[in-house]
C-alpha positions in Angstrom: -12.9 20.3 -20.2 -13.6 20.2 -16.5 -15.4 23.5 -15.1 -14.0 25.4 -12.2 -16.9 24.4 -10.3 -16.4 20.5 -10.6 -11.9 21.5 -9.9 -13.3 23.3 -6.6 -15.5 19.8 -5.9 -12.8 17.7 -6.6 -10.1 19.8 -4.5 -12.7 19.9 -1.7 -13.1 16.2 -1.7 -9.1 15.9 -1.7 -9.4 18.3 1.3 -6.3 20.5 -0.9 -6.4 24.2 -1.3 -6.4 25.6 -4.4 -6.1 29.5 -5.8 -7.2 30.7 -9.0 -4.2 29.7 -10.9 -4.5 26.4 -9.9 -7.5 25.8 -10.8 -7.0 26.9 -14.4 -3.7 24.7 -14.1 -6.1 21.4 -13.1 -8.6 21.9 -15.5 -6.1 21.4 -18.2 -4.0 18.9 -16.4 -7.3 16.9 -15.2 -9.1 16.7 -18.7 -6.0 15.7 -20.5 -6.5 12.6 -17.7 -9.7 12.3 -18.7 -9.4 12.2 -22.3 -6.8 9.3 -21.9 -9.0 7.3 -19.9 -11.6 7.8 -23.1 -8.6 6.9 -25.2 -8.0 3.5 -23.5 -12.0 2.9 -23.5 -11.3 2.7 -27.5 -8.4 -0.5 -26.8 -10.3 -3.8 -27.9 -9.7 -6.3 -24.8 -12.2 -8.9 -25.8 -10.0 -11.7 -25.9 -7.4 -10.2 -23.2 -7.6 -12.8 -20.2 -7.8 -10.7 -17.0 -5.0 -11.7 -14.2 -4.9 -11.0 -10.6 -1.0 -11.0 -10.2 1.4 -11.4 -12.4 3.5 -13.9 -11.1 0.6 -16.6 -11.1 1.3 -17.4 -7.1 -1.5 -18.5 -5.0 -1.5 -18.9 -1.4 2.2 -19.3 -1.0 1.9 -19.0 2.6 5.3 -20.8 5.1 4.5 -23.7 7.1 3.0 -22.3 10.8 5.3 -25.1 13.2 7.1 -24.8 16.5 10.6 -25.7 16.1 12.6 -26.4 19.3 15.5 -25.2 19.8 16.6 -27.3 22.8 18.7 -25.9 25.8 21.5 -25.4 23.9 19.9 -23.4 21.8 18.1 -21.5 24.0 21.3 -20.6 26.1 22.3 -18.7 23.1 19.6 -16.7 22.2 19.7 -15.8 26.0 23.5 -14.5 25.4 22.3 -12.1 23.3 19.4 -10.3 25.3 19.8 -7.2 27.8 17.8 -8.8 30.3 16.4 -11.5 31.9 14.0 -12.0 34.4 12.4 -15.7 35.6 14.5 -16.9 32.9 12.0 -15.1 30.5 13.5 -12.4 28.2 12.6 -9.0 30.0 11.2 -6.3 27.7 9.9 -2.4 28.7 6.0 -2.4 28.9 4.3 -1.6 25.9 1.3 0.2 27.4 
């Protein structure tokens, strides 16, 4: 079982307050955490493959092209904005 001493270390490093009865409270609930981790030590995993996601996708990443829309096109999107300066879409300042 975890001393209070190492629940005050770990609460200080968590940057959480803790009173008396909590403490009592996390050594219990802390060591039972503990003692699964020991528990799953035990689990044989020599022939277990390790995986890095488990879908099995790599690099699925979309196509990075400029698609033009034409003047058409470009009419309508300008329909739709609140504001157009230079025939530019105006926006407020970000900074």
């Amino acid at each position: 079982m975890l001393s209070k001493e190492e629940i005050l270390h770990i609460a200080t490093l968590a940057r959480i307050g803790v009173t008396e009865k909590d403490v009592e409270k996390y050594q219990h609930d802390l060591s039972e955490i503990l003692d699964y981790f020991k528990k799953l030590e035990e689990v044989d995993v020599e022939d277990v493959e390790p995986i890095g996601h488990i879908t099995g996708m790599l690099n699925t990443f979309r196509t990075d092209k400029h698609e033009d829309f034409g003047l058409i096109g470009k009419e309508a999107i300008m329909k739709n904005v609140p504001e157009i300066k230079d025939g530019c879409i105006k926006v407020k300042s970000v900074l």
